[in-house]
C-alpha positions as a Markdown table, in Angstrom:
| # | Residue | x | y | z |
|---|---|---|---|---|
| 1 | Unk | -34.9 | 3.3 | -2.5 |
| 2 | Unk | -37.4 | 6.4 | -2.4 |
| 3 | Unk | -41.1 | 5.7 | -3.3 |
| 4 | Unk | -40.4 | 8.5 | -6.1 |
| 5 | Unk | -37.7 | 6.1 | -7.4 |
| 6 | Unk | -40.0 | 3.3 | -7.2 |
| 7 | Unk | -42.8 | 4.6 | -8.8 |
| 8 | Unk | -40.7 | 5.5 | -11.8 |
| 9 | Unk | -39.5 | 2.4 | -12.2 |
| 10 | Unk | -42.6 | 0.5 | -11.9 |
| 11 | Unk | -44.0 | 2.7 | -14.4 |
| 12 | Unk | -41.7 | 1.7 | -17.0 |
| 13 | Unk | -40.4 | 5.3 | -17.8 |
| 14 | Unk | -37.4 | 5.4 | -20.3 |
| 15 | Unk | -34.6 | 7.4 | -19.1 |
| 16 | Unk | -33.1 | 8.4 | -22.3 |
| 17 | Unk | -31.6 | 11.2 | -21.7 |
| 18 | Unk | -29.3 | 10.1 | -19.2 |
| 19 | Unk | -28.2 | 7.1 | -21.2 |
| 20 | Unk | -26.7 | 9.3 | -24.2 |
| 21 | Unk | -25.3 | 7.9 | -27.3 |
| 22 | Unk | -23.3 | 11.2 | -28.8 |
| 23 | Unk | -20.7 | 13.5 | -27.5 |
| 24 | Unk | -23.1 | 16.1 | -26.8 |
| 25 | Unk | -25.9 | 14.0 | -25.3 |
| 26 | Unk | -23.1 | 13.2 | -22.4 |
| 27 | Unk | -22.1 | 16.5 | -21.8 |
| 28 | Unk | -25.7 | 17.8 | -21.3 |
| 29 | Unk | -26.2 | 14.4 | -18.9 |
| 30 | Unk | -23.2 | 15.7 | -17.2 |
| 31 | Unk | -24.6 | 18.8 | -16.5 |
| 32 | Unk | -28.1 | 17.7 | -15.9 |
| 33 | Unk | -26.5 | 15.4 | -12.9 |
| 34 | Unk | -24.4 | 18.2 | -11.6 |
| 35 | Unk | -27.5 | 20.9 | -11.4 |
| 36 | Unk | -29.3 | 18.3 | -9.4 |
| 37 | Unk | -26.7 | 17.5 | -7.2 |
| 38 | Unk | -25.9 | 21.2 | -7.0 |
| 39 | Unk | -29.8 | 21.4 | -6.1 |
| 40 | Unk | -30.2 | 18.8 | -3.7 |
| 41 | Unk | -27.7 | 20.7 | -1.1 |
| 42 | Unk | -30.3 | 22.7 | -0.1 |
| 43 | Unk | -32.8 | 20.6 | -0.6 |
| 44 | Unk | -32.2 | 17.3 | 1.4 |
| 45 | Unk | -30.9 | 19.1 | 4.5 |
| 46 | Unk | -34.6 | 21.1 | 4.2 |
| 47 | Unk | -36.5 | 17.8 | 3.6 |
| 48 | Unk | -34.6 | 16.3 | 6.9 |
| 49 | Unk | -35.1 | 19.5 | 8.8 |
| 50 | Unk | -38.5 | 19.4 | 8.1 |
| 51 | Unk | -38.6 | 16.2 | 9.5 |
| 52 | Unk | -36.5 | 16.8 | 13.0 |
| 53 | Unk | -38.2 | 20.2 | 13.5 |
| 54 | Unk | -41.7 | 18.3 | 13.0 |
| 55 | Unk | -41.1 | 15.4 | 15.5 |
| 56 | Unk | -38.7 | 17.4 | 17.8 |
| 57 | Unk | -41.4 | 19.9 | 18.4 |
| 58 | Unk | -44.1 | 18.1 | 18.5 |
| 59 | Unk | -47.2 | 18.8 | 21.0 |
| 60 | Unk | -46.1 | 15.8 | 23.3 |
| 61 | Unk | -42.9 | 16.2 | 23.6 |
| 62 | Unk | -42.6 | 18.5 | 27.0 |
| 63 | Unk | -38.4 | 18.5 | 27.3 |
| 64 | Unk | -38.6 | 21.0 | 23.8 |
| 65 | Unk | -37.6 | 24.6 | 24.8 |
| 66 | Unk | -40.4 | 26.6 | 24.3 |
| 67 | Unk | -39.9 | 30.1 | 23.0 |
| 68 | Unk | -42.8 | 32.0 | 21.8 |
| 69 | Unk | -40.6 | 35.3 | 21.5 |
| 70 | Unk | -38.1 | 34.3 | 19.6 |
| 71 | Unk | -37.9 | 36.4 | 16.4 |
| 72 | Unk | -34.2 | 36.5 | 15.0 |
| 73 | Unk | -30.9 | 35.0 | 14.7 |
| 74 | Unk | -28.2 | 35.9 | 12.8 |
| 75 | Unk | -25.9 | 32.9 | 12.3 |
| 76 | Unk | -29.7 | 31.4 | 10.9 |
| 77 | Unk | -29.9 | 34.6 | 8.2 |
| 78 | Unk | -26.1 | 34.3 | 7.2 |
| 79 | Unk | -26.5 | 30.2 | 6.5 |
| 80 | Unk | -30.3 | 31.0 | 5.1 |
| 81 | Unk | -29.1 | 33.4 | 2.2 |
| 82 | Unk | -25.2 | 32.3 | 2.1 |
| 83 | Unk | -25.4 | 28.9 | 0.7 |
| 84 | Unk | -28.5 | 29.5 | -1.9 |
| 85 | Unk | -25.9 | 32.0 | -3.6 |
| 86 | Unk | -23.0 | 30.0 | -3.2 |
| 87 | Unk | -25.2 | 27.3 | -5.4 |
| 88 | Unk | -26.3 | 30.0 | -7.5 |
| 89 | Unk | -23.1 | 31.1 | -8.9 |
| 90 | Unk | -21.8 | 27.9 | -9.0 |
| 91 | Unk | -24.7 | 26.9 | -11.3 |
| 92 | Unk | -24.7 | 29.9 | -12.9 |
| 93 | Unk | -20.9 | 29.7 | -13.8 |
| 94 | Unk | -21.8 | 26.0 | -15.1 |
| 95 | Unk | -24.6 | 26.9 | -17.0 |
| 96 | Unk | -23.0 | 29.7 | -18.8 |
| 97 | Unk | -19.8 | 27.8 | -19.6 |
| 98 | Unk | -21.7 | 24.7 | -20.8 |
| 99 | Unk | -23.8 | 26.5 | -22.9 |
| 100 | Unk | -21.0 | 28.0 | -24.8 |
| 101 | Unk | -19.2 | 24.9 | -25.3 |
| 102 | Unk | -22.9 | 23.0 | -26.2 |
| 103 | Unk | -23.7 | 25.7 | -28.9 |
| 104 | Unk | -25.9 | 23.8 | -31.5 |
| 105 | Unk | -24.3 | 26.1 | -34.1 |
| 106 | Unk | -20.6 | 25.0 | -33.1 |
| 107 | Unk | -18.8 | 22.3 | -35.3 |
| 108 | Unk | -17.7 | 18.9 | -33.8 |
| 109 | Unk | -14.2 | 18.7 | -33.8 |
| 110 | Unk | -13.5 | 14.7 | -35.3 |
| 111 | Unk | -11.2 | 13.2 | -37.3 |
| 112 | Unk | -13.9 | 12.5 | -40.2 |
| 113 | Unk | -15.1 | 14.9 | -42.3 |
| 114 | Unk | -18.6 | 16.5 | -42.0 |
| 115 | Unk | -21.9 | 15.6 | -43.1 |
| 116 | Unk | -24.6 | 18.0 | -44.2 |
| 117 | Unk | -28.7 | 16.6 | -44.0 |
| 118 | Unk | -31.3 | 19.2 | -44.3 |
| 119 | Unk | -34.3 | 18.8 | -42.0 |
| 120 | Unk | -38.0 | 20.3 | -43.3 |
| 121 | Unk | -40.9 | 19.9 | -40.8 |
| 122 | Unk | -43.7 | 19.8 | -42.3 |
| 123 | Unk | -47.6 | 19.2 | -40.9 |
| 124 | Unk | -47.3 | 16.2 | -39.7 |
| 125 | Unk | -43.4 | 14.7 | -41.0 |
| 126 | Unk | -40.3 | 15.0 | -41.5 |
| 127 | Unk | -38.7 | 15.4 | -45.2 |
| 128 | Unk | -34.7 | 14.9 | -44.7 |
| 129 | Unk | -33.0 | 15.9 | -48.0 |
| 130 | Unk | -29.1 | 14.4 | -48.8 |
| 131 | Unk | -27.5 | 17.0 | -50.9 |
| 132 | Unk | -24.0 | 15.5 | -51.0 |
| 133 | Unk | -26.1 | 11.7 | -51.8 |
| 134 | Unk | -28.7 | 13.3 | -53.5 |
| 135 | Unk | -31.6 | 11.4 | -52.2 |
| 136 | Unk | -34.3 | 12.3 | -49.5 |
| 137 | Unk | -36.3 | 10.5 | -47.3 |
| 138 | Unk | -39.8 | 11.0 | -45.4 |
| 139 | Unk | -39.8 | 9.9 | -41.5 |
| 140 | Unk | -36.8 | 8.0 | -42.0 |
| 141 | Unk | -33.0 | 9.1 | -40.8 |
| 142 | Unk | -30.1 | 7.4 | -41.7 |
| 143 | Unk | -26.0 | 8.6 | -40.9 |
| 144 | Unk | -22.6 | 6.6 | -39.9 |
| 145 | Unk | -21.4 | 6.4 | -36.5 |
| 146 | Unk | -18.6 | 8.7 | -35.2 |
| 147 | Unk | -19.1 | 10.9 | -37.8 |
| 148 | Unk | -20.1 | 15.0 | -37.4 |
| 149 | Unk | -23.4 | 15.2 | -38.8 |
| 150 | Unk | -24.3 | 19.1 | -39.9 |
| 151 | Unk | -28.6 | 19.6 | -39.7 |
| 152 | Unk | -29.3 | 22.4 | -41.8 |
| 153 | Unk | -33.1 | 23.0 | -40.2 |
| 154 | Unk | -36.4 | 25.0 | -41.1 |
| 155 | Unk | -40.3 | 24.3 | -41.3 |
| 156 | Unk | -42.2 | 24.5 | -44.3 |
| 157 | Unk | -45.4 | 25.4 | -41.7 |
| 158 | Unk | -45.5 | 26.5 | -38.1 |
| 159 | Unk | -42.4 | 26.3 | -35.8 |
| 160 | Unk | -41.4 | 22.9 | -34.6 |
| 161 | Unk | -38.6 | 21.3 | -32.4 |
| 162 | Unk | -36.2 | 18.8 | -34.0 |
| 163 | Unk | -35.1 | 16.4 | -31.3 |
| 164 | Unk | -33.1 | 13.3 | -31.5 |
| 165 | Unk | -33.1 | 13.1 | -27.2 |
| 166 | Unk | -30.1 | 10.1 | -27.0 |
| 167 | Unk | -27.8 | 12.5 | -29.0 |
| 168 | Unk | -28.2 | 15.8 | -27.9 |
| 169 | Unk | -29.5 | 19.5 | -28.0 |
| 170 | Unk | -33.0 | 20.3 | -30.2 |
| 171 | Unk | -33.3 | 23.1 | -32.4 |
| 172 | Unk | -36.5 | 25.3 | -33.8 |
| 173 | Unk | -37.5 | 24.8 | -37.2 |
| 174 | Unk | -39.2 | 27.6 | -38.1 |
| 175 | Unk | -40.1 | 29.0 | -41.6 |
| 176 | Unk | -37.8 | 31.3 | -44.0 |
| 177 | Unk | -35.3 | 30.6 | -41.4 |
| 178 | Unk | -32.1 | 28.2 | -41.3 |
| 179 | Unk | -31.3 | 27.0 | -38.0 |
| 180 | Unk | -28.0 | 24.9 | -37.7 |
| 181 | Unk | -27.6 | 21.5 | -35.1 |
| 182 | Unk | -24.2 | 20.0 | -35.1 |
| 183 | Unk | -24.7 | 16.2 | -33.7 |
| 184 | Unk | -22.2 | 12.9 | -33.2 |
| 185 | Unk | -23.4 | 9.1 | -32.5 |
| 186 | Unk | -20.7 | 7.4 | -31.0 |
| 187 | Unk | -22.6 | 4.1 | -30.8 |
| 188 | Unk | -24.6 | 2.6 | -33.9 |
| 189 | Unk | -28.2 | 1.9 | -32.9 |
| 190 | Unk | -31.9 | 3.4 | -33.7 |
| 191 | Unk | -32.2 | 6.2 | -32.0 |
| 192 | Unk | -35.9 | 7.7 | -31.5 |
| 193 | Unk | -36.2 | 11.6 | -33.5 |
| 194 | Unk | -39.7 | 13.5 | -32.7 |
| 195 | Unk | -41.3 | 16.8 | -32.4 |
| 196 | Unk | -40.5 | 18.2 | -29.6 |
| 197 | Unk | -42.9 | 21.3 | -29.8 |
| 198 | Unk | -46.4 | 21.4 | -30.5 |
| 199 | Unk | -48.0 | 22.2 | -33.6 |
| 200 | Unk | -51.1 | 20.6 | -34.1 |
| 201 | Unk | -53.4 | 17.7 | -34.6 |
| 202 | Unk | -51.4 | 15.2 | -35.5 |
| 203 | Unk | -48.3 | 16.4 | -33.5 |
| 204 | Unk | -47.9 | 13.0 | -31.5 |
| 205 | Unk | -47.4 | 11.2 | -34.8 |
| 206 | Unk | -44.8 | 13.6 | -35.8 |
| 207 | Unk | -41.7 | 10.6 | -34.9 |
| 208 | Unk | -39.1 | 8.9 | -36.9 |
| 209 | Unk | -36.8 | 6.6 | -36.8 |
| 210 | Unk | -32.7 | 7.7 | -36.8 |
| 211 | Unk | -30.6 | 5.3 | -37.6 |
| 212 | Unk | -26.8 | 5.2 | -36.5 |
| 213 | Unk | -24.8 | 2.5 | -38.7 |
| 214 | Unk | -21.3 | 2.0 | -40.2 |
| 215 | Unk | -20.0 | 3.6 | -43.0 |
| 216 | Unk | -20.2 | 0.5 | -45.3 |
| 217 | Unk | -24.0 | -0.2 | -44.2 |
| 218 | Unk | -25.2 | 4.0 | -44.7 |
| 219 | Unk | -23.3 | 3.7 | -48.3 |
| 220 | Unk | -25.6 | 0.6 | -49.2 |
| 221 | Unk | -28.6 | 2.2 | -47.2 |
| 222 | Unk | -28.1 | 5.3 | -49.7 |
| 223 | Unk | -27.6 | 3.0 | -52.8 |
| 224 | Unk | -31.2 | 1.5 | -51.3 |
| 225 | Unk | -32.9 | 4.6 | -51.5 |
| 226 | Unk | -31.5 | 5.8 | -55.1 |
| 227 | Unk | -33.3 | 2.7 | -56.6 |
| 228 | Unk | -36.5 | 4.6 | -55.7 |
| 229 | Unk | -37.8 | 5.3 | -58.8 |
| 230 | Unk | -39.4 | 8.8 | -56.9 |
| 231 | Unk | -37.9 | 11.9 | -57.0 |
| 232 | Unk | -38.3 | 14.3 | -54.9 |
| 233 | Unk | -39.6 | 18.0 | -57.2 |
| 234 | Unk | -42.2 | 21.3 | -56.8 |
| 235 | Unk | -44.7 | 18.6 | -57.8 |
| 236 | Unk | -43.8 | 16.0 | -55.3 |
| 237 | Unk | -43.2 | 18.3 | -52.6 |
| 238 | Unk | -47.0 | 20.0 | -52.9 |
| 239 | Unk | -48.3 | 16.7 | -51.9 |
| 240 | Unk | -45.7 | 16.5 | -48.7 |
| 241 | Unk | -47.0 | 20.1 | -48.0 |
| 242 | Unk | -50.9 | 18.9 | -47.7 |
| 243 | Unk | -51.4 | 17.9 | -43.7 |
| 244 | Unk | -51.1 | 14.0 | -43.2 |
| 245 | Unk | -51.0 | 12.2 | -39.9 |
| 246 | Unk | -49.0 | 9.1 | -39.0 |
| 247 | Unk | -47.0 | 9.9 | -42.5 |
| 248 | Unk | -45.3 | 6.3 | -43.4 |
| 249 | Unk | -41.7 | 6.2 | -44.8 |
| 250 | Unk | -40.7 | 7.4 | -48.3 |
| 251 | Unk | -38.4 | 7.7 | -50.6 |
| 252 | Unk | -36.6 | 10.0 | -53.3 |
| 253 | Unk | -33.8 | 8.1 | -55.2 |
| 254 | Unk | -33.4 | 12.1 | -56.5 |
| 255 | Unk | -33.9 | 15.2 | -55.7 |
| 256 | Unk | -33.9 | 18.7 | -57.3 |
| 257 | Unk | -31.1 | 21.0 | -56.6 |
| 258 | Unk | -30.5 | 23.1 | -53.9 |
| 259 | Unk | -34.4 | 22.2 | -53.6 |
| 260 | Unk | -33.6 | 23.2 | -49.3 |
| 261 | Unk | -32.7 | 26.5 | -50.2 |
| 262 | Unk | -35.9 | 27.0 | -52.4 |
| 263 | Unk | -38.0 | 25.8 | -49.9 |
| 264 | Unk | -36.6 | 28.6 | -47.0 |
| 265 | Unk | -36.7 | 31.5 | -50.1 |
| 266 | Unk | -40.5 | 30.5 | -50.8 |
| 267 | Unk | -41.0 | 32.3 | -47.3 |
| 268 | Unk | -38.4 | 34.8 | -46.9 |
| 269 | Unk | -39.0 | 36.2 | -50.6 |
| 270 | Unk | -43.2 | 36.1 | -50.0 |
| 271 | Unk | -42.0 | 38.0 | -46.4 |
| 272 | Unk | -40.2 | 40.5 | -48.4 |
| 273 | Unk | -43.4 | 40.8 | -51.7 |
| 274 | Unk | -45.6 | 41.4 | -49.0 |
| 275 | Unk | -43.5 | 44.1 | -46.5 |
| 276 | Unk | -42.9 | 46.1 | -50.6 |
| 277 | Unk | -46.5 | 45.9 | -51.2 |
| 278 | Unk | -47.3 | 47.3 | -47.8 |
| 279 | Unk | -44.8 | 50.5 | -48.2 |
| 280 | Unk | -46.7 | 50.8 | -51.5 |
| 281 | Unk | -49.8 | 51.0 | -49.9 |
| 282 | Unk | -48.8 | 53.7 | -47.8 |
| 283 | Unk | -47.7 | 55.8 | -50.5 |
């Protein structure tokens, strides 16, 4: 085993995404181990040349043809620039394919029907509103295995990066904007969701909890949160706005509606008051 292997290991560094628990998490695995592989072509035989040529040609070594005038070769140049591009449009052709078929706004194809959860970043939490359960949760996400989950994404501050890393692709949240991931668990479990761009102080603590159960234990889970006497309106959602660090779990047993879509119209209709008082200006 290499000392880089080693070292990784002895430093206790979890691997997750290459041990994937959605559909989409092991297809970007899959093409994570084939751009390496795809890498390492020229790579190891560089790493072992390296090594011959050094020892080979070494100061002691008087049978090694010495041949100061040596400038050129041509079978050198064709194997120099021909494989690189072989790998290149290989890679290329892989990369362009798989990010077709990985497009976070493309629906999963499954034999259950789809999910919606809307995902607000705010500084420094996640709000994740239920509009077919009606309920909503702070740093706490909940959704049955095997089942094509629709994020409906945007930030209530600065951009930020919604990432669940064991099931697949991240997307931007990013204010008066909707940005659309479509996600599958095939395996039930608690997955770890964070941040995965920065935006401030309390950034790191910007982490929740999904969690990937059966359909029986997400109904009671949702029956769990209705009993919260909290509900989730302009005046509840003021106090979400204000910046908080380490933000523990809460709970709306009800929430306003279409409450998402009033949050992305705050910005995109103050965007649009403050582009018609501009032209005003100018007249």
């Amino acid at each position: 085993m290499s000392l880089l292997g080693v070292t990784l290991l002895l430093g206790g560094c979890d691997f997750v995404l290459l041990d994937p628990k959605g559909q989409v998490g092991v297809e970007e695995k899959s093409l994570i181990i084939t751009a390496i592989l795809l890498m390492l072509i020229v790579v190891v035989p560089v790493i072992i040349m390296t090594i011959v040529f050094a020892w080979r040609y070494r100061a002691s070594n008087t049978k090694a043809t010495y041949a100061p005038d040596w400038a050129h070769s041509n079978k050198i140049e064709v194997v120099v620039w021909t494989v690189p591009i072989l790998i290149i449009l290989v890679l290329g052709y892989i990369t362009w394919t798989s990010t077709h078929s990985l497009d976070p706004r493309q629906p999963i194809t499954s034999d259950q029907p789809q999910m919606t959860i809307q995902v607000v970043s705010l500084d420094w939490k996640w709000l994740f509103i239920y509009p077919e359960q009606g309920i909503a949760t702070v740093n706490e996400l909940a959704f049955p295995a095997n089942v094509p989950v629709r994020f409906e994404v945007t930030s209530a501050s600065v951009m930020n990066s919604f990432f669940i890393p064991q099931l697949g692709s991240q997307i931007y949240a990013m204010a008066g904007m909707k940005n659309t991931l479509h996600l599958i668990a095939d395996h039930e479990g608690n997955y770890r969701g964070l941040s995965a761009n920065y935006s401030g102080h309390g950034f790191s603590g910007m982490r929740f909890n999904a969690s990937v159960t059966s359909q029986e234990k997400f109904n009671e889970w949702v029956q769990q949160v209705k009993q919260s006497a909290a509900g989730l309106d302009a005046e509840k959602y003021a106090a979400l706005e204000k910046a908080s660090q380490n933000n523990p779990v809460e709970r709306f047993g009800a929430v306003t509606p279409n409450f998402y879509d009033s949050i992305v119209e705050k910005y995109t209709h103050s965007s649009g008051s403050h582009a018609h008082s501009h032209s005003e200006g100018k007249e």
